[in-house]
PDB file of the backbone (N, CA, C, O) and the ligand in Angstrom, with CONECT records:
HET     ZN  A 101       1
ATOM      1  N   UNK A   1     -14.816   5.971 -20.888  1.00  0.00           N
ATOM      2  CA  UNK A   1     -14.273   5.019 -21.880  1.00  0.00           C
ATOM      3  C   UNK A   1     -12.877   4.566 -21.482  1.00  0.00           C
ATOM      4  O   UNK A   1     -11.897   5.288 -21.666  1.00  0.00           O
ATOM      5  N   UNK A   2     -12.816   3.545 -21.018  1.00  0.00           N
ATOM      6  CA  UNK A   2     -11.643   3.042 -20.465  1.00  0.00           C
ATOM      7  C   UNK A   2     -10.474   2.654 -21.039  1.00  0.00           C
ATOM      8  O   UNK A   2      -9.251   2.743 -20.923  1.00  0.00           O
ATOM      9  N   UNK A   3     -11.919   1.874 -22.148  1.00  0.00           N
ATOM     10  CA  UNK A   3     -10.661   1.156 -23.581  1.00  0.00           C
ATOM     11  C   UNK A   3     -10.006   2.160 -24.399  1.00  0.00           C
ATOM     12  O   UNK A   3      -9.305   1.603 -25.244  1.00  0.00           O
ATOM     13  N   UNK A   4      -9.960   3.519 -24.479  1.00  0.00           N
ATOM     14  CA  UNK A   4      -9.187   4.322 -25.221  1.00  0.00           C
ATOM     15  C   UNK A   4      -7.796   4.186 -24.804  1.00  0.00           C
ATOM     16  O   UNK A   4      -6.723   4.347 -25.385  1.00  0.00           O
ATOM     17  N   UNK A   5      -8.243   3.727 -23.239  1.00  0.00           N
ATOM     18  CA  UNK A   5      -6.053   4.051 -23.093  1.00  0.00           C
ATOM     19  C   UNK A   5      -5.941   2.694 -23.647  1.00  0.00           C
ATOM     20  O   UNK A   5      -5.321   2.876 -24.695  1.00  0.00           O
ATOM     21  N   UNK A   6      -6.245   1.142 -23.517  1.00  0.00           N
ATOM     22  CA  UNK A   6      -5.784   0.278 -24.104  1.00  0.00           C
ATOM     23  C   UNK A   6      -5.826   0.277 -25.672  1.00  0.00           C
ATOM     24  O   UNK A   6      -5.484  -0.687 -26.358  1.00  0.00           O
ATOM     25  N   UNK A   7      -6.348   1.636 -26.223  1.00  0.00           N
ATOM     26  CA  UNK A   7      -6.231   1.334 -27.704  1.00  0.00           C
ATOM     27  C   UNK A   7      -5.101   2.410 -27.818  1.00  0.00           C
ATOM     28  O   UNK A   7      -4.270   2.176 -28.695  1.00  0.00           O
ATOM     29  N   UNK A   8      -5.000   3.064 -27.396  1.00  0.00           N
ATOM     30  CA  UNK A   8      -4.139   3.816 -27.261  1.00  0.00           C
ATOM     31  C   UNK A   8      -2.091   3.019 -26.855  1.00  0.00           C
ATOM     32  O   UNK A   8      -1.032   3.083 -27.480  1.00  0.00           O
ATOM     33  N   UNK A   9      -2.483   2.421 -25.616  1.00  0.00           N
ATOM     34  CA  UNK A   9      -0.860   1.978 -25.302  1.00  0.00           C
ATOM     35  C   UNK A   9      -0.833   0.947 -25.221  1.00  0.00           C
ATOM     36  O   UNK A   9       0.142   0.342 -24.774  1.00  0.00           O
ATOM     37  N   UNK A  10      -1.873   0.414 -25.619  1.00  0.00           N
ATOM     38  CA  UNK A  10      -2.034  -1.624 -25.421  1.00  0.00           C
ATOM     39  C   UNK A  10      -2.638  -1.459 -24.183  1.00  0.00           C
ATOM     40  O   UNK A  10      -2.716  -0.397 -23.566  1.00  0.00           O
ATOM     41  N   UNK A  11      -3.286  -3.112 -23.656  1.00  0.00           N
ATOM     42  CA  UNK A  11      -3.546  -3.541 -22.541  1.00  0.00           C
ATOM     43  C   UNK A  11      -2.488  -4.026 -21.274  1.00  0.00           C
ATOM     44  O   UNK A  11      -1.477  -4.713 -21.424  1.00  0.00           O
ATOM     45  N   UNK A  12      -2.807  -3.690 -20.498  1.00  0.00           N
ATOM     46  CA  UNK A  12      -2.203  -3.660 -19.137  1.00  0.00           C
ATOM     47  C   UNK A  12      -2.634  -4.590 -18.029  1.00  0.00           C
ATOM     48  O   UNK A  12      -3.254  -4.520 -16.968  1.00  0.00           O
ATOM     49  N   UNK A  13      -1.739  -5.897 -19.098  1.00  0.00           N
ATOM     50  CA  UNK A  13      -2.057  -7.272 -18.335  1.00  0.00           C
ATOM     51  C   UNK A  13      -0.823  -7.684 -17.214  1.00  0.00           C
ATOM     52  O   UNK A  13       0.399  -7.774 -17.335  1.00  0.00           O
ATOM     53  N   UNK A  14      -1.922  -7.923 -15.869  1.00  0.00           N
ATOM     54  CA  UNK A  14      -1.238  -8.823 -14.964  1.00  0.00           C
ATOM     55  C   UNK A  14      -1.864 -10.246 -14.778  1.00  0.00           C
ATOM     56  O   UNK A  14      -3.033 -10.535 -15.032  1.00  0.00           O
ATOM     57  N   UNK A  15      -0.831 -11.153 -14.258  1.00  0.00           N
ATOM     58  CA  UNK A  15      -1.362 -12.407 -14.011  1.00  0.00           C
ATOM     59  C   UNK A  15      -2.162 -12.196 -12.461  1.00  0.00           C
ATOM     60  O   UNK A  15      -1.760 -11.706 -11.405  1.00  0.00           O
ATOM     61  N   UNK A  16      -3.617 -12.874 -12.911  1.00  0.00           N
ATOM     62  CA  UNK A  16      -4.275 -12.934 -12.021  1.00  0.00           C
ATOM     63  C   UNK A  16      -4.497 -14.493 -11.485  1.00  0.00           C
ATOM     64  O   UNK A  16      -5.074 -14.661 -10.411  1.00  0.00           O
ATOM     65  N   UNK A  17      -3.886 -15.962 -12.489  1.00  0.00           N
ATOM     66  CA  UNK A  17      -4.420 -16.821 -11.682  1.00  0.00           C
ATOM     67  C   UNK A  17      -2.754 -17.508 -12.362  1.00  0.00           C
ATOM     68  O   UNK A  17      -2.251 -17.262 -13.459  1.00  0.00           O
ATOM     69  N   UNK A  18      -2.252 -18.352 -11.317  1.00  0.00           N
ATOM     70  CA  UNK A  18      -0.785 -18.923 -11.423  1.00  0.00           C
ATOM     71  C   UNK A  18      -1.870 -20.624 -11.754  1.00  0.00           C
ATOM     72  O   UNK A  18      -2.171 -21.319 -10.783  1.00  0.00           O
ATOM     73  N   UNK A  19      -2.254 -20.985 -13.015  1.00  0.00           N
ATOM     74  CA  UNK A  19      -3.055 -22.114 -13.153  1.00  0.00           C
ATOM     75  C   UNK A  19      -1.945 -23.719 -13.062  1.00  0.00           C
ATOM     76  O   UNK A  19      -2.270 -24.779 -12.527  1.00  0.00           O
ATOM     77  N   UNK A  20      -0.403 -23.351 -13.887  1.00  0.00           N
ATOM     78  CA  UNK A  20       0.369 -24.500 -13.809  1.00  0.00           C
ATOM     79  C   UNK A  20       1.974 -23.547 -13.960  1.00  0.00           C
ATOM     80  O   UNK A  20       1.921 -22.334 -14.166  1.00  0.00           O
ATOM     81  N   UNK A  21       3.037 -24.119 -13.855  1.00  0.00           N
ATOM     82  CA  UNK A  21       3.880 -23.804 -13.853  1.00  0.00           C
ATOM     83  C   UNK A  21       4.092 -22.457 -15.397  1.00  0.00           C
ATOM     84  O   UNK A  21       4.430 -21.275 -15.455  1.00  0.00           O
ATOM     85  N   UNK A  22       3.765 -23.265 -16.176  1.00  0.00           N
ATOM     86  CA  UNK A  22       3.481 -22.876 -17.631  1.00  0.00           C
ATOM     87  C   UNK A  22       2.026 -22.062 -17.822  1.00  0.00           C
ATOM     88  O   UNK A  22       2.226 -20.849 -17.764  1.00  0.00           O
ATOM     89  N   UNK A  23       1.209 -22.259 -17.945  1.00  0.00           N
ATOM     90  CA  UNK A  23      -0.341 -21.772 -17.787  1.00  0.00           C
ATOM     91  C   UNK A  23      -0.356 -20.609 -16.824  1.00  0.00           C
ATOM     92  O   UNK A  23       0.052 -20.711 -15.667  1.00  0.00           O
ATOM     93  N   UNK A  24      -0.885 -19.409 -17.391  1.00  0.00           N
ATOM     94  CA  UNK A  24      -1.217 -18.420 -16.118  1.00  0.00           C
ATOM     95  C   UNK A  24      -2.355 -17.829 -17.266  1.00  0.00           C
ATOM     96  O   UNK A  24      -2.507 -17.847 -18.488  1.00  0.00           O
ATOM     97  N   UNK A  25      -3.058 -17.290 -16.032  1.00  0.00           N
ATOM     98  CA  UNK A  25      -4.457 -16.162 -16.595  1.00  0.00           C
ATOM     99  C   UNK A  25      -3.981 -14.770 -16.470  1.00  0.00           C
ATOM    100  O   UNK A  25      -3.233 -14.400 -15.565  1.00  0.00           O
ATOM    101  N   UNK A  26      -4.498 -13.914 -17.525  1.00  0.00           N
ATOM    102  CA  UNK A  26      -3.969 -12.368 -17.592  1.00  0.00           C
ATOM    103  C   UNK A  26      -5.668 -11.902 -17.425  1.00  0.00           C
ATOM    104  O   UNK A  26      -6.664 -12.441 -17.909  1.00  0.00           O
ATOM    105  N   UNK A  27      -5.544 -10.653 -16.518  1.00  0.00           N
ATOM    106  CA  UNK A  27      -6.528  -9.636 -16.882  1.00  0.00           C
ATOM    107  C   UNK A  27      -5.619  -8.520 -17.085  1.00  0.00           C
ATOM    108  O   UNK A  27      -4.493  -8.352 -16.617  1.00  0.00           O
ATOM    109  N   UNK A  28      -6.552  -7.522 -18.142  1.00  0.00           N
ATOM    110  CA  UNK A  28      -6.031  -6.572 -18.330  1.00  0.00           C
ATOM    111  C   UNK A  28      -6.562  -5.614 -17.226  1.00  0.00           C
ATOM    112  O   UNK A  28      -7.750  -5.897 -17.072  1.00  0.00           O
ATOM    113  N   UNK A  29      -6.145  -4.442 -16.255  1.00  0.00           N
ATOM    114  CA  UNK A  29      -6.235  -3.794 -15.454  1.00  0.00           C
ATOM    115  C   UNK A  29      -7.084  -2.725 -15.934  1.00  0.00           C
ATOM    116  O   UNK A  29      -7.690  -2.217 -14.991  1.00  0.00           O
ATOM    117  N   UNK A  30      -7.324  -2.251 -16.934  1.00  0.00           N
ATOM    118  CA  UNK A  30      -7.762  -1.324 -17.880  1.00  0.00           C
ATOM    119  C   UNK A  30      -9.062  -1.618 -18.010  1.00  0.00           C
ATOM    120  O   UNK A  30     -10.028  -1.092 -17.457  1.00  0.00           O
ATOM    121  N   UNK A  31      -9.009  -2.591 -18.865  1.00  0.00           N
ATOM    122  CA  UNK A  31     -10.803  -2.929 -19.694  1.00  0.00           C
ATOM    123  C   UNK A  31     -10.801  -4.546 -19.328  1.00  0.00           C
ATOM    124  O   UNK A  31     -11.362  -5.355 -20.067  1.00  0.00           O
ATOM    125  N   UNK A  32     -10.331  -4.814 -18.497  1.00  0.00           N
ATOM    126  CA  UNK A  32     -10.897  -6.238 -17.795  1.00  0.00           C
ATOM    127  C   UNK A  32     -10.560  -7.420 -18.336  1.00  0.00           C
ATOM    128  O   UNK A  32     -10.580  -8.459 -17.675  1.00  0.00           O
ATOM    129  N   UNK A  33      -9.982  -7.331 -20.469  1.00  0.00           N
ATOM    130  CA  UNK A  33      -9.725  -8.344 -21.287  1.00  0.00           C
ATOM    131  C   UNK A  33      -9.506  -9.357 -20.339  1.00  0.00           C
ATOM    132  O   UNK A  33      -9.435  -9.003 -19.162  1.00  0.00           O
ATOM    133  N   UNK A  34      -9.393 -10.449 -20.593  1.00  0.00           N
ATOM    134  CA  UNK A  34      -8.535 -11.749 -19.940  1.00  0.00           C
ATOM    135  C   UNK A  34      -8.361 -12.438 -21.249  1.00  0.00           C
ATOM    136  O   UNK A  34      -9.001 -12.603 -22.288  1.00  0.00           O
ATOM    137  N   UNK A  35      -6.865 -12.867 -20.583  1.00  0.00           N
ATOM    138  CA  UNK A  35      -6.218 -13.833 -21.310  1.00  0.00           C
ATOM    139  C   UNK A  35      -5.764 -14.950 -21.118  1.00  0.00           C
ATOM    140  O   UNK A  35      -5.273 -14.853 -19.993  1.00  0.00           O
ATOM    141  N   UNK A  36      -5.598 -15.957 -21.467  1.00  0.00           N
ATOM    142  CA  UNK A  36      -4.437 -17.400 -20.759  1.00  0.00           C
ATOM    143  C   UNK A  36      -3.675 -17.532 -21.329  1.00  0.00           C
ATOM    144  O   UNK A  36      -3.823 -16.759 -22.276  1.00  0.00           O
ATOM    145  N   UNK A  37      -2.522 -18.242 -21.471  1.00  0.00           N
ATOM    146  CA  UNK A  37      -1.710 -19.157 -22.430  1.00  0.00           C
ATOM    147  C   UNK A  37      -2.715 -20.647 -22.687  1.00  0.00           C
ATOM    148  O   UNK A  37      -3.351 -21.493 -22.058  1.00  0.00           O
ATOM    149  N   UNK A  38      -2.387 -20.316 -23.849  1.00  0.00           N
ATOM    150  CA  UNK A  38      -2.716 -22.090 -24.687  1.00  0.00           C
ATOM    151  C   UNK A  38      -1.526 -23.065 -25.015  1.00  0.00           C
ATOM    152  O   UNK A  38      -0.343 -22.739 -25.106  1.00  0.00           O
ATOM    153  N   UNK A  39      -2.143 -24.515 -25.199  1.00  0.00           N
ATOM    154  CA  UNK A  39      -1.597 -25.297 -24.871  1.00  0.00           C
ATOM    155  C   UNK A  39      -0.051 -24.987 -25.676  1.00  0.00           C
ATOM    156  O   UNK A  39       0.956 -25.380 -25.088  1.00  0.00           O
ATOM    157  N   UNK A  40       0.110 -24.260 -27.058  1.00  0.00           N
ATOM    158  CA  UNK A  40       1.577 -24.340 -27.418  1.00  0.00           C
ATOM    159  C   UNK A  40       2.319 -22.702 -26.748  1.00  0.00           C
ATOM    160  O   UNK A  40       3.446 -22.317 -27.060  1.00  0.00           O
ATOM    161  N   UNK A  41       1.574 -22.106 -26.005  1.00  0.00           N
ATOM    162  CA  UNK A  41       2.716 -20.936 -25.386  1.00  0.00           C
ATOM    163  C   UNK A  41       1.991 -19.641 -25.875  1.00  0.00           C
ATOM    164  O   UNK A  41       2.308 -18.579 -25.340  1.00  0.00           O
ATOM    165  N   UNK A  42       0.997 -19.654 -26.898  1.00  0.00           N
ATOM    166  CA  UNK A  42       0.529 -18.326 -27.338  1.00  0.00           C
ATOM    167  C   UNK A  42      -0.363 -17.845 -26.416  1.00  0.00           C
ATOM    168  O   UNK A  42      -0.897 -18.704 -25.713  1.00  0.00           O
ATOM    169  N   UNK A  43      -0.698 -16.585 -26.212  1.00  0.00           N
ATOM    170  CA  UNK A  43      -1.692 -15.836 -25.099  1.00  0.00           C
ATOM    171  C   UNK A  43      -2.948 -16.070 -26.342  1.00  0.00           C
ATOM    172  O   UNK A  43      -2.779 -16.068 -27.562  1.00  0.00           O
ATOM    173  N   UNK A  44      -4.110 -16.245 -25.650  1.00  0.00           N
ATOM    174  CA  UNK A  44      -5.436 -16.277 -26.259  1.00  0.00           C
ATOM    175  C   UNK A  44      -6.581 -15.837 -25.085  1.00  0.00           C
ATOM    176  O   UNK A  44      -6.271 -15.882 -23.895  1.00  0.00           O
ATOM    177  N   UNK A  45      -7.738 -15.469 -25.460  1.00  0.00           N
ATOM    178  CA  UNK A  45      -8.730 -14.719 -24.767  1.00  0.00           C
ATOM    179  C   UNK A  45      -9.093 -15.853 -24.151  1.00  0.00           C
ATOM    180  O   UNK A  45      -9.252 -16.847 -24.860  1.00  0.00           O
ATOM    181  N   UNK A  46      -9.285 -15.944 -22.831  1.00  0.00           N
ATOM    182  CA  UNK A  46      -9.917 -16.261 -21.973  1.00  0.00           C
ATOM    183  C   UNK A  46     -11.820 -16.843 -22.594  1.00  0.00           C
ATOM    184  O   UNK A  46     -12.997 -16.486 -22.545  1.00  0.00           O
ATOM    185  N   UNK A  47     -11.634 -17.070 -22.705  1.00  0.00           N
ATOM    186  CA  UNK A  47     -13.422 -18.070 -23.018  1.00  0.00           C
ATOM    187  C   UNK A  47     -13.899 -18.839 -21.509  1.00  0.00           C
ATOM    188  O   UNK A  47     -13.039 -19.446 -20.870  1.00  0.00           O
ATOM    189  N   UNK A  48     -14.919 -18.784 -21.148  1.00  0.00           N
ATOM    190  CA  UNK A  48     -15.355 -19.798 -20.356  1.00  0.00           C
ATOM    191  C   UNK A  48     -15.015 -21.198 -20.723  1.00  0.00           C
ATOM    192  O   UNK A  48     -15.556 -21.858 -19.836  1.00  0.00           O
ATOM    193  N   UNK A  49     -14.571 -21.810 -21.329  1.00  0.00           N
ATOM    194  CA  UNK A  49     -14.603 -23.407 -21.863  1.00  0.00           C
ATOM    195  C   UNK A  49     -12.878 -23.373 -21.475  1.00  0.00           C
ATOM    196  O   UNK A  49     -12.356 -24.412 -21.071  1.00  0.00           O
ATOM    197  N   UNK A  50     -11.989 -22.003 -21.644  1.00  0.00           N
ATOM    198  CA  UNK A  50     -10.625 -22.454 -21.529  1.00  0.00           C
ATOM    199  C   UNK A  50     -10.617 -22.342 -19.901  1.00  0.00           C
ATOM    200  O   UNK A  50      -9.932 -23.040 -19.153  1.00  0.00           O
ATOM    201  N   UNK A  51     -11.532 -21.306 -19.511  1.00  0.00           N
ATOM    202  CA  UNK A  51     -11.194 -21.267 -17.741  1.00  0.00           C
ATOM    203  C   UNK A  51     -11.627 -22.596 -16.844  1.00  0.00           C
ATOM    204  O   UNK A  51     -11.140 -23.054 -15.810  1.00  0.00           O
ATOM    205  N   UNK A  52     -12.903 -23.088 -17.785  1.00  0.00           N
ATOM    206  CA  UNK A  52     -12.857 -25.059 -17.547  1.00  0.00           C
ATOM    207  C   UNK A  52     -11.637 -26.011 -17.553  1.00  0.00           C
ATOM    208  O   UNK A  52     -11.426 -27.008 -16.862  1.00  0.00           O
ATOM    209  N   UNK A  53     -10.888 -25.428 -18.527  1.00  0.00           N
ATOM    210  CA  UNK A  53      -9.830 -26.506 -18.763  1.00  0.00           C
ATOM    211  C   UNK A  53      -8.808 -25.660 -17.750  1.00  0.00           C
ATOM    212  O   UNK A  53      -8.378 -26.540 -17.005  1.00  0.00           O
ATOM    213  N   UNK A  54      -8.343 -24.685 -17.440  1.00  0.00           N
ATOM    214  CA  UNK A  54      -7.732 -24.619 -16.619  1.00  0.00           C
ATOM    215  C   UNK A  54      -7.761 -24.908 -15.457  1.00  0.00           C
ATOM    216  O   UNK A  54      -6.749 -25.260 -14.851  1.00  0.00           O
ATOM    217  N   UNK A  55      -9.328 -24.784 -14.734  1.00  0.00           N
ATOM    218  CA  UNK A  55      -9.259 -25.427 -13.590  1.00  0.00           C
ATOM    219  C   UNK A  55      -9.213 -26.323 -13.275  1.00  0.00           C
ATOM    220  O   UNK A  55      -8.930 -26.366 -12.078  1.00  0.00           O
ATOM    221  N   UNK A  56      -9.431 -27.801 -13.993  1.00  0.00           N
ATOM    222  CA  UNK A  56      -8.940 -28.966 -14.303  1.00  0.00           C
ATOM    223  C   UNK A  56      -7.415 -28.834 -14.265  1.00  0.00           C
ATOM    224  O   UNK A  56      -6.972 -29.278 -13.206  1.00  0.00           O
ATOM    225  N   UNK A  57      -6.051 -28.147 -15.465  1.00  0.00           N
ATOM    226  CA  UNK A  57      -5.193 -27.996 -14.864  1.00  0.00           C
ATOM    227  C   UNK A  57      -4.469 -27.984 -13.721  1.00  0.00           C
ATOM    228  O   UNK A  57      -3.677 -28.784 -13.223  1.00  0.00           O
ATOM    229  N   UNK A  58      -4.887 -26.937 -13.403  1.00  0.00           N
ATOM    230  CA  UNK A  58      -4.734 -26.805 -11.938  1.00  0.00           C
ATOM    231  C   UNK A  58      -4.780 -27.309 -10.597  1.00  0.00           C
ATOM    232  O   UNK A  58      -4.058 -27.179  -9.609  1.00  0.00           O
ATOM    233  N   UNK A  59      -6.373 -28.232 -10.982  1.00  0.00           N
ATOM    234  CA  UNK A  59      -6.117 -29.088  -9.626  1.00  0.00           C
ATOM    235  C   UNK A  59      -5.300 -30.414 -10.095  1.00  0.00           C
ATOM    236  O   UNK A  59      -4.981 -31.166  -9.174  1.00  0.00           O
ATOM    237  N   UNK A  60      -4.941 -30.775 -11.342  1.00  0.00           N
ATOM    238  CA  UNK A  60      -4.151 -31.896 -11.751  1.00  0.00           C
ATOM    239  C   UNK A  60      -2.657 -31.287 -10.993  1.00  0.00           C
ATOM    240  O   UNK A  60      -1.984 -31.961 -10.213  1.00  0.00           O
ATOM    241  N   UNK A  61      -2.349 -29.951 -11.396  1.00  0.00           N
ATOM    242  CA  UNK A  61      -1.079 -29.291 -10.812  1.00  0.00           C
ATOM    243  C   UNK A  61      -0.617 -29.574  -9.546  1.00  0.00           C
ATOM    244  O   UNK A  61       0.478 -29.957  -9.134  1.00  0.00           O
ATOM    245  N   UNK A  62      -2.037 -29.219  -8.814  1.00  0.00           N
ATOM    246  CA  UNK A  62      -1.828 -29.166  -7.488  1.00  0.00           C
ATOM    247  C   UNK A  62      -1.379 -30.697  -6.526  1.00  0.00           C
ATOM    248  O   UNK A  62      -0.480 -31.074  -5.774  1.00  0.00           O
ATOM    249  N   UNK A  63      -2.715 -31.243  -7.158  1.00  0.00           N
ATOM    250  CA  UNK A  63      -2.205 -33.441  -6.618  1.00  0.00           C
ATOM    251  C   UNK A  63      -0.773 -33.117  -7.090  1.00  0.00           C
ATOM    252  O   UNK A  63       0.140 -32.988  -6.275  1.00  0.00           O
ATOM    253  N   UNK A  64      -0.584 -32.982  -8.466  1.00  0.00           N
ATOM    254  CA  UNK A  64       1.305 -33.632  -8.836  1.00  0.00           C
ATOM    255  C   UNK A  64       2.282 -32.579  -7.764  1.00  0.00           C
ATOM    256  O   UNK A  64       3.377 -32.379  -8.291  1.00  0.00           O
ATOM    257  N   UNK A  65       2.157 -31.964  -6.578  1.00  0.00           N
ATOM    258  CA  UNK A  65       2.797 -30.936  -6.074  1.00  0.00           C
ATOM    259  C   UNK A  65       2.769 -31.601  -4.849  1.00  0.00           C
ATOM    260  O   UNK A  65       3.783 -31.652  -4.153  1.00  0.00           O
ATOM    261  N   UNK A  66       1.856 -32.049  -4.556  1.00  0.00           N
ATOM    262  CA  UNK A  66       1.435 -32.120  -3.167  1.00  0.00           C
ATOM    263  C   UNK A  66       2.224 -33.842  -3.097  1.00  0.00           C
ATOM    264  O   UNK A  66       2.786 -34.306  -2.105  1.00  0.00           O
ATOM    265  N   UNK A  67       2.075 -34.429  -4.234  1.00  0.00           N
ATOM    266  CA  UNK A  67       2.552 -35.816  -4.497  1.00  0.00           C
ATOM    267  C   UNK A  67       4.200 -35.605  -4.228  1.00  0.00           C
ATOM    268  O   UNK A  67       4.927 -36.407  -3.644  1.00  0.00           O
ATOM    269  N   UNK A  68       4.547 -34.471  -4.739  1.00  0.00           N
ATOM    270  CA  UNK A  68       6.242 -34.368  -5.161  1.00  0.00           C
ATOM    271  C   UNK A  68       6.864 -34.234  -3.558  1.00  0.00           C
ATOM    272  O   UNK A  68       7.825 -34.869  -3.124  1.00  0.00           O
ATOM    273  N   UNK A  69       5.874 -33.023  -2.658  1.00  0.00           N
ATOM    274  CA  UNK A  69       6.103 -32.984  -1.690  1.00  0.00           C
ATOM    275  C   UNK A  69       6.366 -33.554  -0.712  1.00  0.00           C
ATOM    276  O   UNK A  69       7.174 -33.315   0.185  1.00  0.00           O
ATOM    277  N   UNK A  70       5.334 -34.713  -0.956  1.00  0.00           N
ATOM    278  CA  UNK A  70       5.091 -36.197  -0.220  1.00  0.00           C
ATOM    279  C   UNK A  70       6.374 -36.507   0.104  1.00  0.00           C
ATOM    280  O   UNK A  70       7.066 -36.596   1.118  1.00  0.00           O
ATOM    281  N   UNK A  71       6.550 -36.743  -1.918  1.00  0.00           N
ATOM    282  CA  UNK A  71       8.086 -37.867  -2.049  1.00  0.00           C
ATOM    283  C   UNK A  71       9.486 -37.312  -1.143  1.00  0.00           C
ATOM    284  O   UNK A  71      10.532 -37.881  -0.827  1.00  0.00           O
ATOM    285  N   UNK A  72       8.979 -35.983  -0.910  1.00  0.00           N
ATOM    286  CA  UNK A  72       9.973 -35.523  -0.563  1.00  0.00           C
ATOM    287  C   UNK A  72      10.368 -35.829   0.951  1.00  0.00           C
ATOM    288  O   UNK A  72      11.489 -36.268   1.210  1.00  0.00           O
ATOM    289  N   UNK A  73       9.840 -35.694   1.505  1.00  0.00           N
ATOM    290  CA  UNK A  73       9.476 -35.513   3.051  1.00  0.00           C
ATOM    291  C   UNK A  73       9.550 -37.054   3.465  1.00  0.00           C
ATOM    292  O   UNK A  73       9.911 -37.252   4.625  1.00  0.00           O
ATOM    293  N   UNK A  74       9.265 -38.145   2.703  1.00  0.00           N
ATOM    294  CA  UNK A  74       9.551 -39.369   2.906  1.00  0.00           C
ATOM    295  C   UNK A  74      10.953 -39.468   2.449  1.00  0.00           C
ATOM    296  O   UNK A  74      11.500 -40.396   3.046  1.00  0.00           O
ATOM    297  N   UNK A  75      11.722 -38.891   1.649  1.00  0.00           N
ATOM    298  CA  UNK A  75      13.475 -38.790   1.840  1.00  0.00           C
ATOM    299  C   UNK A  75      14.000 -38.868   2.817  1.00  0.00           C
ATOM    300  O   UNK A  75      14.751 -39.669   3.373  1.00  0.00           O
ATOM    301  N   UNK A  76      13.496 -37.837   3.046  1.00  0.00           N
ATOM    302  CA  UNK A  76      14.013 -36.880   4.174  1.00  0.00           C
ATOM    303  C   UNK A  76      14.005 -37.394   5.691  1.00  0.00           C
ATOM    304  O   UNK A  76      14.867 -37.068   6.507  1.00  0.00           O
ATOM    305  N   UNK A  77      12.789 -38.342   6.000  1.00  0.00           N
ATOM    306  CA  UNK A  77      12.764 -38.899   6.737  1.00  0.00           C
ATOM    307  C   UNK A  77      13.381 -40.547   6.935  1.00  0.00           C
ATOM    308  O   UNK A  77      13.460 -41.203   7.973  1.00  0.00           O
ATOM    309  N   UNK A  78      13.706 -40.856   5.777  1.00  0.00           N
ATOM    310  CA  UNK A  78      13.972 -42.292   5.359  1.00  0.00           C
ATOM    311  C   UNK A  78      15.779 -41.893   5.635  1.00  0.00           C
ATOM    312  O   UNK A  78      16.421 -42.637   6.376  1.00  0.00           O
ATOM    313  N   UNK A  79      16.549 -40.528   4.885  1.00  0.00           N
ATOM    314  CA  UNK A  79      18.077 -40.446   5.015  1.00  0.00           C
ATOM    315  C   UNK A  79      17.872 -39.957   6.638  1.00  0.00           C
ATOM    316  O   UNK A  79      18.934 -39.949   7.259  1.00  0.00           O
ATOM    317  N   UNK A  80      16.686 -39.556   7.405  1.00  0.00           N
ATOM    318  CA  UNK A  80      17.270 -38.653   8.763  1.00  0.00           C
ATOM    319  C   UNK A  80      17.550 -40.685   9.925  1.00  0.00           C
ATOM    320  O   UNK A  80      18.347 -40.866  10.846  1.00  0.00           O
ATOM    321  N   UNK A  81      16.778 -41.501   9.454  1.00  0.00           N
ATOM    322  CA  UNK A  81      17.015 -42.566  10.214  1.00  0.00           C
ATOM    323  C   UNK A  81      18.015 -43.740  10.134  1.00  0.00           C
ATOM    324  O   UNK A  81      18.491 -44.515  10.964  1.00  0.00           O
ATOM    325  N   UNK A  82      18.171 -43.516   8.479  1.00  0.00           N
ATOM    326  CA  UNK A  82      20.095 -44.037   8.343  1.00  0.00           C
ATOM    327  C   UNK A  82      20.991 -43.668   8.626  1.00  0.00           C
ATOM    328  O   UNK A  82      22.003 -44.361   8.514  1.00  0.00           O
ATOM    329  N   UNK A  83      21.038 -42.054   9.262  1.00  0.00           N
ATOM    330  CA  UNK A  83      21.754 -41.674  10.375  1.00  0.00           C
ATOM    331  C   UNK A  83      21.953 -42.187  11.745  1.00  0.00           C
ATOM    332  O   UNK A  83      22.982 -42.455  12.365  1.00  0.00           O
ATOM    333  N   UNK A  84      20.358 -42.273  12.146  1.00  0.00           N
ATOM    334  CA  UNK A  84      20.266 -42.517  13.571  1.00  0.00           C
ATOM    335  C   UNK A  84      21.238 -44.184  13.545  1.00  0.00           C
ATOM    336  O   UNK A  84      22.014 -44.603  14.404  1.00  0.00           O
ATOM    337  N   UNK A  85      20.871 -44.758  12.395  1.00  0.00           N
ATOM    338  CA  UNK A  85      21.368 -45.944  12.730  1.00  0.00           C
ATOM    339  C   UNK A  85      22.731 -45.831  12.216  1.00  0.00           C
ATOM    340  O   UNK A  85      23.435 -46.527  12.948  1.00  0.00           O
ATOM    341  N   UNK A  86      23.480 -45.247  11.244  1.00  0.00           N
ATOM    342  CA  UNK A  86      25.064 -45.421  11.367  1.00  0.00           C
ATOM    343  C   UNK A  86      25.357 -44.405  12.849  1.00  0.00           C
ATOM    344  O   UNK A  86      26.498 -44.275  13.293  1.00  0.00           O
TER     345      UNK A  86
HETATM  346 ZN    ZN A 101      -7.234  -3.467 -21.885  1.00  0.00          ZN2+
END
């Protein structure tokens, strides 16, 4: 019986999935619970329908990252050649 120690000292949640900056998934190490954050900041159980919407999250996360990166690297290359030319 596993769940006695989580009834006992609480559950013994780590983040298992980094879904958005804000958004992460918890399992509990103990008895397996999972949890996420919802959309206003509260932890709630993990449902199949929220691990849908997170992975949607997530790959929305990922384009806006990979986009930011972009922007970046086109800076970077745009200030390294207004050098070359002053
Ligand atoms: Zn637990």
């Amino acid at each position: 019986m596993k769940n006695i120690h989580c009834k006992v000292f609480g559950h013994d949640y780590k983040v298992t999935r980094h879904v958005t900056y804000h958004v992460k998934e918890y399992t509990c190490k103990n008895c397996r619970r999972e949890l996420t954050t919802s959309g206003n900041g509260d932890l709630i159980e993990l449902t199949p329908k929220f691990k849908e919407i997170n992975d949607v999250l997530e790959r929305i996360h990922y384009k806006r990252i990979l986009r930011t990166n972009k922007h970046h690297s086109n800076v970077q290359v745009l200030n390294k050649s207004k050098l070359r030319i002053a």
